[in-house]
C-alpha positions in Angstrom: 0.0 0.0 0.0 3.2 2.3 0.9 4.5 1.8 -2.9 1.3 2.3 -4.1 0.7 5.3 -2.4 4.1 6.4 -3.3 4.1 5.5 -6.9 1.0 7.6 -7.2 3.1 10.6 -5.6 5.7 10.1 -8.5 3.3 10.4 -11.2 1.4 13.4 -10.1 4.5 15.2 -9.4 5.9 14.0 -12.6 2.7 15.3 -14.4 2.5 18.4 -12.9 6.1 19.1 -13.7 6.0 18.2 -17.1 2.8 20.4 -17.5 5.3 23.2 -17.3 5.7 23.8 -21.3 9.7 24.6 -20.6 12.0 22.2 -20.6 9.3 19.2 -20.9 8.0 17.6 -23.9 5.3 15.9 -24.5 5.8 11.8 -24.3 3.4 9.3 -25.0 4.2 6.9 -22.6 1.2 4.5 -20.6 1.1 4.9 -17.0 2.7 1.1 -16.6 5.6 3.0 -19.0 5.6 5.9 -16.5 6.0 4.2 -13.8 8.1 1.4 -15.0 10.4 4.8 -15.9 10.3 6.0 -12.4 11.2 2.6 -10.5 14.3 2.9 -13.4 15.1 6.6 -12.3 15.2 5.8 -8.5 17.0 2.9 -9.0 20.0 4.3 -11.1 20.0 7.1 -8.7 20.4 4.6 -5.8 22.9 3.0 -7.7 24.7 6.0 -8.5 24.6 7.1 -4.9 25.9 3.7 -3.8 28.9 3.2 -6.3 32.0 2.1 -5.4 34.4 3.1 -7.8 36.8 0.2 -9.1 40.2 3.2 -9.5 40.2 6.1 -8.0 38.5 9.6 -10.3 35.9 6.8 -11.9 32.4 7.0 -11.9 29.3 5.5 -12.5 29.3 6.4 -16.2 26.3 4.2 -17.4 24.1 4.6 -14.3 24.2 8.5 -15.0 23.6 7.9 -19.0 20.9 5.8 -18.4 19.3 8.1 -16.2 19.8 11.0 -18.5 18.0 9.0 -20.8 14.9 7.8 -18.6 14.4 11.5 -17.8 14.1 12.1 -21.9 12.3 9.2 -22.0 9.7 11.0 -19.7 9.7 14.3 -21.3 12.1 15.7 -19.0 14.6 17.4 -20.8 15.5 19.6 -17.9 16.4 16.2 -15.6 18.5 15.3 -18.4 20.7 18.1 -19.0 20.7 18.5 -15.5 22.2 15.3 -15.2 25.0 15.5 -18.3 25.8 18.8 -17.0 26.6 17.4 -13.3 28.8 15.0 -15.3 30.7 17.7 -16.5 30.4 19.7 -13.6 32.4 16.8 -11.9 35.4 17.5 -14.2 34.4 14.3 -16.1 33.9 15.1 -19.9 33.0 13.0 -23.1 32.2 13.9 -26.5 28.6 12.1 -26.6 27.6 14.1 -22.9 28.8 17.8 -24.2 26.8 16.4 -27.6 24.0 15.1 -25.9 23.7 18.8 -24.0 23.9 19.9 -27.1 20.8 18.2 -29.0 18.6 18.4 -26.1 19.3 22.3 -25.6 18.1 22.7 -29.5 15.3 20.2 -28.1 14.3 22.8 -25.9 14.5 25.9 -28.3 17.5 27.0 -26.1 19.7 27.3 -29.9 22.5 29.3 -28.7 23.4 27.0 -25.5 23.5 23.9 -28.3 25.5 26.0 -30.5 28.0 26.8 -27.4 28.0 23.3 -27.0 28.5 22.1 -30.8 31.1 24.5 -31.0 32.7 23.6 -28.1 33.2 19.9 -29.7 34.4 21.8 -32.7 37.1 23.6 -30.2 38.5 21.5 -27.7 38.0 18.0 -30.0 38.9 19.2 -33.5 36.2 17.2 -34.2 34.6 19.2 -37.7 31.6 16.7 -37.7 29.8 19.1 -35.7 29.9 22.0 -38.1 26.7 19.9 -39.3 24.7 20.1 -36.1 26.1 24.0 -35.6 24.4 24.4 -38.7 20.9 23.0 -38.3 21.1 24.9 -35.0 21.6 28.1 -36.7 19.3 27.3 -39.6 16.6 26.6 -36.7 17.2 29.7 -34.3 16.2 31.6 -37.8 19.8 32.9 -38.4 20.8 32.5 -41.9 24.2 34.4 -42.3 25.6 31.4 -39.7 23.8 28.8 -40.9 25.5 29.5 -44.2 28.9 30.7 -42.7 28.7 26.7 -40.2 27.3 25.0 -43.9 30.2 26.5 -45.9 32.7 25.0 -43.6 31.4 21.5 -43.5 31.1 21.3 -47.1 34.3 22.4 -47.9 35.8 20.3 -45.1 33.8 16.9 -46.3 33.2 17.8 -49.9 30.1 16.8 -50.1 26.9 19.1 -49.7 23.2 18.0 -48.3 20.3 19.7 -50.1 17.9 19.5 -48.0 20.1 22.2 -45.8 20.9 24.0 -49.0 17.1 24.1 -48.8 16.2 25.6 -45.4 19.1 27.6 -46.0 17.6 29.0 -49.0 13.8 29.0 -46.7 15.3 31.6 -44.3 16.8 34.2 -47.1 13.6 34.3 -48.5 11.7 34.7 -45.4 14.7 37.4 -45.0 13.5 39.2 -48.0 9.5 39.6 -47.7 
């Protein structure tokens, strides 16, 4: 009856959290889903809590990645980043975490916090790939001059081009000029 009782706690804070239209999206999970997701979240955070690291400076890398996930899984982006960014907070960086900020700012509508992040991949990895992502978040925070600028580069850098950028590239100078 306890669990029950809790459970049902869970859910209607859960629900009245991701009511809030920032930083939530809309999932459509069953309530087994939902709860199923909450067991999983208090579970890895147990987990995480109790982890004994095997060397010293390691941690419980795929507790916190799965729980960044269960939080997306539920709509809450805000969990997630939360949760990547106390990763990096901790001194403990990856390409996929500083990535994963990235796509779930843009998820969000927060385009210039990905873009620090994509660029930030660009910076401290070398890692060019990202000019693509840079791009789309440009091309989505309406700001054409960058998105072509971030384009250019990865196109010269790959040789190759994509068309359907070209073509919300092209979307944004004409909304430009009307």
């Amino acid at each position: 009856m306890k669990l029950t009782a809790k459970i049902l706690i869970l859910v209607i804070a859960v629900s009245l959290l991701t009511a809030c239209k920032s930083w939530s999206v809309q999932v459509d999970l069953t309530p087994e889903e939902t709860q199923a997701t909450h067991a999983e979240i208090q579970q890895l955070k147990d987990e995480i809590k109790n982890f004994v690291p095997p060397a010293e400076g390691e941690i419980a890398w795929v507790q916190y990645i799965d729980l960044a996930r269960a939080y997306e899984k539920l709509g809450d982006l805000k969990s997630a980043i939360k949760t990547y960014k106390d990763v990096l907070d901790d001194g403990y960086k990856t390409q996929s975490i500083i990535h994963n900020i990235g796509r779930l700012y843009e998820q969000v509508g927060e385009y210039d916090l990905a873009i620090e992040q994509y660029q930030r991949l660009v910076d401290e990895y070398m890692e060019r790939n990202y000019l693509y992502d840079i791009t789309w978040a440009y091309i989505r925070a309406k700001n054409r001059k960058e998105a072509e600028k971030y384009f250019n580069s990865w196109q010269l850098e790959f040789r190759r081009t994509d068309e359907q950028t070209q073509q919300a590239i092209k979307d944004l100078r004409a909304e430009e000029k009307k």
